[in-house]
Biotite code that builds the C-alpha atoms (Angstrom):
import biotite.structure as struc

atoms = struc.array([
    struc.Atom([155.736, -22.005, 95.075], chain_id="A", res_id=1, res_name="UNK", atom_name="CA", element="C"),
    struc.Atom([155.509, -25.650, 96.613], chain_id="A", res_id=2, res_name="UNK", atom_name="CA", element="C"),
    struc.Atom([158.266, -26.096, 99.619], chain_id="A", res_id=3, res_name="UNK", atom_name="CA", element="C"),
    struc.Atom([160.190, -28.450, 96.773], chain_id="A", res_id=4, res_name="UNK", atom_name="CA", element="C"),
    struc.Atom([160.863, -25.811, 95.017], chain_id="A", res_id=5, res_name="UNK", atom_name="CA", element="C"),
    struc.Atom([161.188, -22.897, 97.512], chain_id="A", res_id=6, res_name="UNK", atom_name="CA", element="C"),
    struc.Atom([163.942, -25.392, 98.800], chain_id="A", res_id=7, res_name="UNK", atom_name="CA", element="C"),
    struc.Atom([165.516, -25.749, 95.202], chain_id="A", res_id=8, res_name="UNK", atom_name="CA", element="C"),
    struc.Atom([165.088, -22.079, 94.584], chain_id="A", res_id=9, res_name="UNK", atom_name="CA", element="C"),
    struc.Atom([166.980, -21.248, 98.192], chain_id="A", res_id=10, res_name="UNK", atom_name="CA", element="C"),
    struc.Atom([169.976, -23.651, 97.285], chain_id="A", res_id=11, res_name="UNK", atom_name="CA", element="C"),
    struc.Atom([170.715, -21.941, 93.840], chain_id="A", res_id=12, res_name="UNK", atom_name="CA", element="C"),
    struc.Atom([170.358, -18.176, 95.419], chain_id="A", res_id=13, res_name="UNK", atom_name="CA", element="C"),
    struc.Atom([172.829, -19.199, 98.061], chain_id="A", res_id=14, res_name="UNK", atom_name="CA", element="C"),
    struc.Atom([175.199, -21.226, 95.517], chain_id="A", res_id=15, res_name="UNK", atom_name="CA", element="C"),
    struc.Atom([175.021, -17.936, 93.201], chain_id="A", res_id=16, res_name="UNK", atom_name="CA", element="C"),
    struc.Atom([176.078, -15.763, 96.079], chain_id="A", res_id=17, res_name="UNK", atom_name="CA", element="C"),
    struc.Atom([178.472, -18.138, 97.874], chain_id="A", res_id=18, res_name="UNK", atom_name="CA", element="C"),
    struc.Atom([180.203, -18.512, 93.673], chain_id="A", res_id=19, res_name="UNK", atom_name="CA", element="C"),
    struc.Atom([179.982, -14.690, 92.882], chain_id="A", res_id=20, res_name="UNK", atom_name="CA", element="C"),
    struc.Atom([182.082, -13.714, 96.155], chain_id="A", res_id=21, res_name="UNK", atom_name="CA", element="C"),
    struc.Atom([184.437, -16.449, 96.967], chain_id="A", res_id=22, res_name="UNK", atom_name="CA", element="C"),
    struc.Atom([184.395, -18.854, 93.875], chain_id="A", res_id=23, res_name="UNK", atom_name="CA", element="C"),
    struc.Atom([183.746, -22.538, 92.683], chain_id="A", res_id=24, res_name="UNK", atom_name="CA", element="C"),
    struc.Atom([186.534, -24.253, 94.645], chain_id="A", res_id=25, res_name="UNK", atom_name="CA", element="C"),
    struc.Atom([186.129, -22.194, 98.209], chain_id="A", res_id=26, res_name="UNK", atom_name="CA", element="C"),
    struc.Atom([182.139, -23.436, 97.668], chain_id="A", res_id=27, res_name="UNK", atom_name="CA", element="C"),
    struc.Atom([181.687, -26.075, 99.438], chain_id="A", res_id=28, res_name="UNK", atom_name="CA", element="C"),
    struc.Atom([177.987, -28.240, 99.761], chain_id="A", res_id=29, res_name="UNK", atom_name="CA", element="C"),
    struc.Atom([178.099, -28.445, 103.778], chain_id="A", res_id=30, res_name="UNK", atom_name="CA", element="C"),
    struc.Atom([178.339, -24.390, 103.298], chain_id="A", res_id=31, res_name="UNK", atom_name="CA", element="C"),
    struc.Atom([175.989, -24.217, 100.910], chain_id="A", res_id=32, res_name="UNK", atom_name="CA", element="C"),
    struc.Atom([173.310, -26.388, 103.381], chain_id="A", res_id=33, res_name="UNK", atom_name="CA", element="C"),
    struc.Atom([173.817, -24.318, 106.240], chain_id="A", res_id=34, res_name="UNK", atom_name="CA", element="C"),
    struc.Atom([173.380, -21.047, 104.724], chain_id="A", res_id=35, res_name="UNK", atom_name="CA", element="C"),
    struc.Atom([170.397, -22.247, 102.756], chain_id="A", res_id=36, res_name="UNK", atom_name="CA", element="C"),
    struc.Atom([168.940, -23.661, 105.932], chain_id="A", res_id=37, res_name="UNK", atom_name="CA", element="C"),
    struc.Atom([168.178, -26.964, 103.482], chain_id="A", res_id=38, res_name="UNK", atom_name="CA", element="C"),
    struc.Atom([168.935, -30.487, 104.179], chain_id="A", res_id=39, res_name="UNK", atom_name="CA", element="C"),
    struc.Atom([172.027, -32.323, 102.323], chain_id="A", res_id=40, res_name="UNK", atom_name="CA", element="C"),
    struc.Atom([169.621, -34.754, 101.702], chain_id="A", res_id=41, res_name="UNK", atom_name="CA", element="C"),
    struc.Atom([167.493, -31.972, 99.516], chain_id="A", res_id=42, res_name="UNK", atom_name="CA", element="C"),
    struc.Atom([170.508, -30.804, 97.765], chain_id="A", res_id=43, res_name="UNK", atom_name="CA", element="C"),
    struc.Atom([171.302, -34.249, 96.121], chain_id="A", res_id=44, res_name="UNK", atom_name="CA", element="C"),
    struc.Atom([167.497, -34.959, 95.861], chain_id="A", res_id=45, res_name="UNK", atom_name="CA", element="C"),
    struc.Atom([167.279, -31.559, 93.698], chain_id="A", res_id=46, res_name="UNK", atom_name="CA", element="C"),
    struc.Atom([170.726, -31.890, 91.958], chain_id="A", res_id=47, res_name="UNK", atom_name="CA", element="C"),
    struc.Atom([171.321, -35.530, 91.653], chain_id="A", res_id=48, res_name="UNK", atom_name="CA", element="C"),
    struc.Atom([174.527, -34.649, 89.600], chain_id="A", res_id=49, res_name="UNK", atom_name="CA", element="C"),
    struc.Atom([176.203, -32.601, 93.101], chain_id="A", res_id=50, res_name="UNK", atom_name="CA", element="C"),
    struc.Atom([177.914, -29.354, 92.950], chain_id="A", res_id=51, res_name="UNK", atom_name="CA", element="C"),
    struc.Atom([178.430, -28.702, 89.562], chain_id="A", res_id=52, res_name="UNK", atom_name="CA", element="C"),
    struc.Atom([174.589, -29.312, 87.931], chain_id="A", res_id=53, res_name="UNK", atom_name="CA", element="C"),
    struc.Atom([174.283, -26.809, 91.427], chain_id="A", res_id=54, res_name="UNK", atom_name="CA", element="C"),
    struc.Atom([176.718, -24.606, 89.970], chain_id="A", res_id=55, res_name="UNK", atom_name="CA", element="C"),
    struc.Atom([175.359, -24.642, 86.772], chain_id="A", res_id=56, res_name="UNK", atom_name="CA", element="C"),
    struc.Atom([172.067, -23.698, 87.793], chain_id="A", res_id=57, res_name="UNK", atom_name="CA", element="C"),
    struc.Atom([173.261, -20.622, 89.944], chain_id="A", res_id=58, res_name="UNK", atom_name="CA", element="C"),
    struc.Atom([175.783, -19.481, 86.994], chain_id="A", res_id=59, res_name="UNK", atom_name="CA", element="C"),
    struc.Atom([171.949, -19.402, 84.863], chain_id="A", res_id=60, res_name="UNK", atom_name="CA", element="C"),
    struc.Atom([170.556, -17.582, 87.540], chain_id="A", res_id=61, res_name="UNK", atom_name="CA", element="C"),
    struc.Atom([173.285, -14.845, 88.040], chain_id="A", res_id=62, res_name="UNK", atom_name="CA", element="C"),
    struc.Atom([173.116, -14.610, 84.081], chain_id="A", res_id=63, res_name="UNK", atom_name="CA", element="C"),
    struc.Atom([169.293, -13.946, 84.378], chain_id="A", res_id=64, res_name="UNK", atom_name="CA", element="C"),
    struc.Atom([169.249, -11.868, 87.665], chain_id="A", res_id=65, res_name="UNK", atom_name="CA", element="C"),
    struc.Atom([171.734, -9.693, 86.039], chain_id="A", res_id=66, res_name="UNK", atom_name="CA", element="C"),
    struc.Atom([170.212, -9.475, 83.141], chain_id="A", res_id=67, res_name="UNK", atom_name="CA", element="C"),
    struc.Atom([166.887, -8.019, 84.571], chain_id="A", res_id=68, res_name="UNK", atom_name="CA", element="C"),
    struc.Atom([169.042, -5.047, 86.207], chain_id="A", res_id=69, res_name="UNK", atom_name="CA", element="C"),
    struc.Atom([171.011, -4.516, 82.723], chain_id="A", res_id=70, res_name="UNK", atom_name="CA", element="C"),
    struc.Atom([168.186, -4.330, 80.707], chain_id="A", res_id=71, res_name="UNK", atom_name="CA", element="C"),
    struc.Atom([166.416, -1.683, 83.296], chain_id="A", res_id=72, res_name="UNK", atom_name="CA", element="C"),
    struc.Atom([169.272, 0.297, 82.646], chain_id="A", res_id=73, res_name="UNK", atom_name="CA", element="C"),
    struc.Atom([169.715, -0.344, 78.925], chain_id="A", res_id=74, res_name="UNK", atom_name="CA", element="C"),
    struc.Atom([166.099, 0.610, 78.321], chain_id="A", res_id=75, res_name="UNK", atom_name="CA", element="C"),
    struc.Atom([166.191, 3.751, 79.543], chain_id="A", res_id=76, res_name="UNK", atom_name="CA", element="C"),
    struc.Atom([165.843, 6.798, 77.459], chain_id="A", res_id=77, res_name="UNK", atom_name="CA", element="C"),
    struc.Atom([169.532, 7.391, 77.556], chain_id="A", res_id=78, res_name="UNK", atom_name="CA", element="C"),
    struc.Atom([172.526, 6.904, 74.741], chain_id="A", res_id=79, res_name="UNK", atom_name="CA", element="C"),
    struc.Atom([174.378, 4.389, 74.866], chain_id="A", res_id=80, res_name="UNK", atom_name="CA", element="C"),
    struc.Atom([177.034, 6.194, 76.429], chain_id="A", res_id=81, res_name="UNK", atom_name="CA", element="C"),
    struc.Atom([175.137, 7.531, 79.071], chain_id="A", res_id=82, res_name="UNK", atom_name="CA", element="C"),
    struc.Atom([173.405, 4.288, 80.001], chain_id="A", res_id=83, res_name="UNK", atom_name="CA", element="C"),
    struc.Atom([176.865, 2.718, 80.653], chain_id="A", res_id=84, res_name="UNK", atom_name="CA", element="C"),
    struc.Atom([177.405, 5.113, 82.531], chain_id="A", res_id=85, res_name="UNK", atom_name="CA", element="C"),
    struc.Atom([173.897, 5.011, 84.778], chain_id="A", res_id=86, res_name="UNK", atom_name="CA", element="C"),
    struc.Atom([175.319, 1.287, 85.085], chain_id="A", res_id=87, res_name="UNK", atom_name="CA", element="C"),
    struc.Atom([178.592, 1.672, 86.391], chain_id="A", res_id=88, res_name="UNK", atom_name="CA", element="C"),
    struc.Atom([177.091, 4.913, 88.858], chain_id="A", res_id=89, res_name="UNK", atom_name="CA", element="C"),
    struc.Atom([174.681, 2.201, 90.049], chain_id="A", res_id=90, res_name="UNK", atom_name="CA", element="C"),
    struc.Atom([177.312, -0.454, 90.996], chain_id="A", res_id=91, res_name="UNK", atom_name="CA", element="C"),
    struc.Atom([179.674, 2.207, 92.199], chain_id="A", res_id=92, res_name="UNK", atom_name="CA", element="C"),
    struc.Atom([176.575, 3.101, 94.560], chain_id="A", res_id=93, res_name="UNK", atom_name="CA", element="C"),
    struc.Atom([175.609, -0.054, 95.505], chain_id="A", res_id=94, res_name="UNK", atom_name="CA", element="C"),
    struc.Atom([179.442, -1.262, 96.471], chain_id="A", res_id=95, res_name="UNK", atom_name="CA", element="C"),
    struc.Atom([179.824, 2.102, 98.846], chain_id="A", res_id=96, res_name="UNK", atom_name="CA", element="C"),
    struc.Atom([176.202, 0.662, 100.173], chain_id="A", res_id=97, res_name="UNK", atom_name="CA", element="C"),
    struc.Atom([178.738, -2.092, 101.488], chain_id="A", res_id=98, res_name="UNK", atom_name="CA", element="C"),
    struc.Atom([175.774, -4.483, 99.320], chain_id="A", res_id=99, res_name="UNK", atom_name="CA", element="C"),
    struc.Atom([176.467, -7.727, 100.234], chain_id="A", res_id=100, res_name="UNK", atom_name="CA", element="C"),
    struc.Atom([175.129, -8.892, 96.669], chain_id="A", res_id=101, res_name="UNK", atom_name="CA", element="C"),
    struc.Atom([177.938, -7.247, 94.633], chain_id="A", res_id=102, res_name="UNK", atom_name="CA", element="C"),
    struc.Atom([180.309, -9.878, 93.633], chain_id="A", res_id=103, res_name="UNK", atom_name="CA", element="C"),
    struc.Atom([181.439, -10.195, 90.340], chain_id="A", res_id=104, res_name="UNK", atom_name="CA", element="C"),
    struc.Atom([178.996, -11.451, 88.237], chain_id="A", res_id=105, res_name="UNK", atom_name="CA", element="C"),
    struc.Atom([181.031, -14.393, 86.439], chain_id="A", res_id=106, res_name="UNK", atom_name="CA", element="C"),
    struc.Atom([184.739, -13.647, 86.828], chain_id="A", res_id=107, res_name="UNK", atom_name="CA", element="C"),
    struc.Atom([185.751, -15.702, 89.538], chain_id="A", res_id=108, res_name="UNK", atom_name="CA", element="C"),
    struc.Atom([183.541, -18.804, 88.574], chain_id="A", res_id=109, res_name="UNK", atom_name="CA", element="C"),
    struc.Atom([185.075, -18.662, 84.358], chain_id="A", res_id=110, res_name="UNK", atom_name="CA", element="C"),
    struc.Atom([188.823, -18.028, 85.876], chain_id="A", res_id=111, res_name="UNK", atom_name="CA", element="C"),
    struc.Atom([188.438, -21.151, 88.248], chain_id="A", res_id=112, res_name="UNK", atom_name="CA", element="C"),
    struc.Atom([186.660, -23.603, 85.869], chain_id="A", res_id=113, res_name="UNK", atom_name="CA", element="C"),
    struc.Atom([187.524, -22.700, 82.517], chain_id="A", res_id=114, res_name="UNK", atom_name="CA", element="C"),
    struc.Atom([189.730, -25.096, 82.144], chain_id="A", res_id=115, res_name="UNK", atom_name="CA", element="C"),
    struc.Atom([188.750, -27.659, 84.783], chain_id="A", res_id=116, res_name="UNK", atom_name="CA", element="C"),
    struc.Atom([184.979, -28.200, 84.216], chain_id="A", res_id=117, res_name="UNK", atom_name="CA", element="C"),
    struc.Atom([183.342, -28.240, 80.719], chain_id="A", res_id=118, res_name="UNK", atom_name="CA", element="C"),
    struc.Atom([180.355, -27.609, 81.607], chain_id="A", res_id=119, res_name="UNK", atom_name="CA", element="C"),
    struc.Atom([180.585, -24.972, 84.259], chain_id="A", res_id=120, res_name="UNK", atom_name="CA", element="C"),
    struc.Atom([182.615, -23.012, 81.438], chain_id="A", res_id=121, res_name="UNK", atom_name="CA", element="C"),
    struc.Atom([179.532, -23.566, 78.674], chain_id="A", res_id=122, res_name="UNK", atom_name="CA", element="C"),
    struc.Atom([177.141, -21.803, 81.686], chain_id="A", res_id=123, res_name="UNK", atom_name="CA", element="C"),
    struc.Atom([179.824, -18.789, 81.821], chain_id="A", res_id=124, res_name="UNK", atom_name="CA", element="C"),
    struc.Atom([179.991, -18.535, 78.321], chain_id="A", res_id=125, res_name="UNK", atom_name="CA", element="C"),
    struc.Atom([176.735, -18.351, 77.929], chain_id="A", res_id=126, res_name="UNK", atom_name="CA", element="C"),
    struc.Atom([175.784, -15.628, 80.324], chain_id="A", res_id=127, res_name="UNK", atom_name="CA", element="C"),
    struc.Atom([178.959, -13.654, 78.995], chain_id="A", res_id=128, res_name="UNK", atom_name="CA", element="C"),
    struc.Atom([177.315, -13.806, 75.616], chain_id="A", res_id=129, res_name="UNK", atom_name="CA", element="C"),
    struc.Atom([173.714, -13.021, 77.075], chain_id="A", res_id=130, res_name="UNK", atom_name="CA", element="C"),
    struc.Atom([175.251, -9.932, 78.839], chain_id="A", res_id=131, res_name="UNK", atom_name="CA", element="C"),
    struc.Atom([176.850, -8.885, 75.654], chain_id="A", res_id=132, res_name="UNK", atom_name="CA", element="C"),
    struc.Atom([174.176, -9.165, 73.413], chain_id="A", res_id=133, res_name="UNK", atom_name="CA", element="C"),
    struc.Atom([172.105, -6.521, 75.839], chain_id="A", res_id=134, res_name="UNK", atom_name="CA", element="C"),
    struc.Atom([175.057, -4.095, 74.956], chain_id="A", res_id=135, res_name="UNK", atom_name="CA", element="C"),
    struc.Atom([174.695, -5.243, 71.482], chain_id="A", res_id=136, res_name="UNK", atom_name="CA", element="C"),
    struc.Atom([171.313, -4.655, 70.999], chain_id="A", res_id=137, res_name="UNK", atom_name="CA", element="C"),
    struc.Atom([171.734, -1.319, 72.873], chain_id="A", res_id=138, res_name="UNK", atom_name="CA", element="C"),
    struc.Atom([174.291, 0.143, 70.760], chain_id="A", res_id=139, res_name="UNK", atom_name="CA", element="C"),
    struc.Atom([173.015, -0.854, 67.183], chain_id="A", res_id=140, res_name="UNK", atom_name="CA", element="C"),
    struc.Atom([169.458, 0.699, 68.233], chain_id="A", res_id=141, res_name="UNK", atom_name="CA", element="C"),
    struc.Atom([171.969, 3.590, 68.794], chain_id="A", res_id=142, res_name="UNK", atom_name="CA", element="C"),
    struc.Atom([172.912, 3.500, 65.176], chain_id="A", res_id=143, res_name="UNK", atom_name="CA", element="C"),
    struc.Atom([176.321, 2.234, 66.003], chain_id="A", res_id=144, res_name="UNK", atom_name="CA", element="C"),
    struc.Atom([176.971, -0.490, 62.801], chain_id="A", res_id=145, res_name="UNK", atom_name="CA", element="C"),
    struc.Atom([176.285, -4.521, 63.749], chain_id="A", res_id=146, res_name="UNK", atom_name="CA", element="C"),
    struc.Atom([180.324, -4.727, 63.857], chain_id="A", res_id=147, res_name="UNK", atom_name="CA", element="C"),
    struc.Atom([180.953, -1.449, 65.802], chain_id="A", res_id=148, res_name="UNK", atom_name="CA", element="C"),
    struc.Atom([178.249, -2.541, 68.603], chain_id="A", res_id=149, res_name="UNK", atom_name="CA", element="C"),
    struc.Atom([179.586, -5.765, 68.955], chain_id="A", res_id=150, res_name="UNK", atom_name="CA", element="C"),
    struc.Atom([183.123, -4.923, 69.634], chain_id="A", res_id=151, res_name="UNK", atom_name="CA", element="C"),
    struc.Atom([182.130, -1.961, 71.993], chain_id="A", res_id=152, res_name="UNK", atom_name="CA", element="C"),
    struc.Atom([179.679, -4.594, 73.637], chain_id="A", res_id=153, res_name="UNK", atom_name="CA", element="C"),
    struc.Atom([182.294, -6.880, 74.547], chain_id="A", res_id=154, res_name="UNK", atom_name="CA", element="C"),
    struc.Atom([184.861, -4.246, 75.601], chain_id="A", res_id=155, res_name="UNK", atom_name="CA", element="C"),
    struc.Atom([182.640, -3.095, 78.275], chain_id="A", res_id=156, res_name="UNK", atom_name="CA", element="C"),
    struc.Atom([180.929, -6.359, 79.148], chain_id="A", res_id=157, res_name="UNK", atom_name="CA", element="C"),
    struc.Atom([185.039, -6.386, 80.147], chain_id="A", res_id=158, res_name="UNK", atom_name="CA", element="C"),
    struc.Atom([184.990, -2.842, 81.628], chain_id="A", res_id=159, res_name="UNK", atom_name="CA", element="C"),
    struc.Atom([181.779, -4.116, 84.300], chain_id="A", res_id=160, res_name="UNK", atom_name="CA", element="C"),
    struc.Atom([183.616, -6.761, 85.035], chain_id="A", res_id=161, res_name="UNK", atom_name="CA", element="C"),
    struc.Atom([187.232, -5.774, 85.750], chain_id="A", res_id=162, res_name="UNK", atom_name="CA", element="C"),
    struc.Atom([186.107, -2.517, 87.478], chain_id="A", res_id=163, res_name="UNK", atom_name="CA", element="C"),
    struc.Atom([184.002, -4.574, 90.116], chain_id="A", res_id=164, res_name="UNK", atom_name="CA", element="C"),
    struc.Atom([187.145, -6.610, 90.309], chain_id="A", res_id=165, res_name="UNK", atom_name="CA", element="C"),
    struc.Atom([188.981, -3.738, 90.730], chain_id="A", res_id=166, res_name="UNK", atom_name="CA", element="C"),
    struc.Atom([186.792, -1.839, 93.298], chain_id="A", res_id=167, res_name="UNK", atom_name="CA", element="C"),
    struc.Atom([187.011, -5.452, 95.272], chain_id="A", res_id=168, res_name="UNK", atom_name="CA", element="C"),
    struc.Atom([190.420, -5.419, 95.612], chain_id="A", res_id=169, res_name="UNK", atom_name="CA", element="C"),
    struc.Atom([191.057, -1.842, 95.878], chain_id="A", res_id=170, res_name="UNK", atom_name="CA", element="C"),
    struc.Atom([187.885, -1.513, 98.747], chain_id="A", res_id=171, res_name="UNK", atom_name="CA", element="C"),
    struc.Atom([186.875, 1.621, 97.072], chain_id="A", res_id=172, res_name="UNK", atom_name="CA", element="C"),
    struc.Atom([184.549, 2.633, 94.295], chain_id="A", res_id=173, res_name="UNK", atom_name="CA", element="C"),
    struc.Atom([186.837, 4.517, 92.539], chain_id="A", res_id=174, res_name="UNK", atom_name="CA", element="C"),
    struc.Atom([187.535, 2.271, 89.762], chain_id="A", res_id=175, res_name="UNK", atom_name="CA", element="C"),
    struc.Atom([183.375, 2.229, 88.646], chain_id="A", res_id=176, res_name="UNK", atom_name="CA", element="C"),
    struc.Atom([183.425, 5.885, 88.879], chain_id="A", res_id=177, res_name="UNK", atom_name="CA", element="C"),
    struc.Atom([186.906, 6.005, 86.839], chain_id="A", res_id=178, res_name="UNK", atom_name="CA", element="C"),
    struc.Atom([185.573, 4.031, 84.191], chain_id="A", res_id=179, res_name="UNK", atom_name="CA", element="C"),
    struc.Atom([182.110, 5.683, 84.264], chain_id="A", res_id=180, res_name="UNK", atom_name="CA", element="C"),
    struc.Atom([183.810, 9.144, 84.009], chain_id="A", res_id=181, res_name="UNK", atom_name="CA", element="C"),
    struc.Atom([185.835, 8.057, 80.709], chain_id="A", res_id=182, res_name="UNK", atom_name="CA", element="C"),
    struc.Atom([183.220, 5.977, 79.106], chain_id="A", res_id=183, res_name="UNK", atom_name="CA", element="C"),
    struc.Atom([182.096, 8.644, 76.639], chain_id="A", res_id=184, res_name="UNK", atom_name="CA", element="C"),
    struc.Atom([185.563, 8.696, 75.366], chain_id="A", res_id=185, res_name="UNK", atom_name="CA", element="C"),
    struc.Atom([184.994, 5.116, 73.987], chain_id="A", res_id=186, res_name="UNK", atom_name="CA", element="C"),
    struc.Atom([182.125, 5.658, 72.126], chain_id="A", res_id=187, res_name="UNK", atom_name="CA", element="C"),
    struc.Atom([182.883, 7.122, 68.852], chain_id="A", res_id=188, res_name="UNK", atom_name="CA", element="C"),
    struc.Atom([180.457, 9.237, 66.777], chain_id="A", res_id=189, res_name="UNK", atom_name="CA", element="C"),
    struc.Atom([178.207, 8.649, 64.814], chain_id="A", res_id=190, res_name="UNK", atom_name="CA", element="C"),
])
């Protein structure tokens, strides 16, 4: 990887962090420098549009870092059920790890720019929907009908989400473990 794009690389994993645990608006590019150990110059050479073509490039690469550790999980030789379940366990673990790298994938980015920035929201949306379809896919190779496994995809897409929320505020794990405990209950027979 040429030093341009190490550079470019190290200002989007730093912008993805800095959005997942303290948001859009708390983000700020002087912040986003020092931690990347880049030059302001770099960050307007790389992302001549500022901090939101910055943002939208970290939302894309939470959606695709995520992605690699949902389909890991989704691919294993478990039901549907049981994989949800091997996913929530696996954040639950990671948050007691005190891992610096849990912070909710997307919520606080959407709830801060849904309605302010157009195109911040379209990169939310989109990883949303690319983290849904996983569950999709999942649960129709399950034999759950294309309907069914869309609605339960988006209900726990909502479930991840909220629980890490929840485990945030609460400074416990419980609410991954709760929800990973009761997860079977959602998943009707088939």
């Amino acid at each position: 990887m040429s030093n341009q794009n190490s550079t470019r690389q190290m200002l989007i994993e730093t912008t993805a962090k800095l959005l997942q645990n303290q948001g859009y608006n708390a983000t700020g590019l002087n912040q986003i420098t020092q931690l990347s150990g880049a030059p302001k110059g770099s960050l307007y050479y790389h992302f001549p549009a500022g901090k939101e073509q910055l943002a939208c490039e970290a939302v894309s690469y939470i959606k695709n870092a995520t992605l690699e550790g949902l389909r890991a999980v989704l691919r294993l030789p478990l039901s549907s059920a049981e994989a949800v379940q091997r996913l929530l366990t696996l954040l639950a673990d990671h948050f007691e790890q005190k891992d610096e790298e849990l912070g909710v994938p997307m919520g606080i980015i959407a709830h801060e720019t849904a309605k302010s920035n157009e195109n911040i929201r379209q990169a939310c949306c989109g990883a949303y929907n690319a983290w849904i379809a996983e569950f999709e896919q999942k649960f129709a190779a399950d034999g759950y009908d294309p309907e069914e496994a869309a609605e339960l995809a988006v209900m726990i897409n909502g479930i991840v989400e909220g629980s890490i929320i929840m485990c945030l505020t609460q400074q416990s794990s419980k609410p991954l473990r709760t929800a990973a405990k009761l997860v079977p209950r959602l998943f009707p027979s088939i």
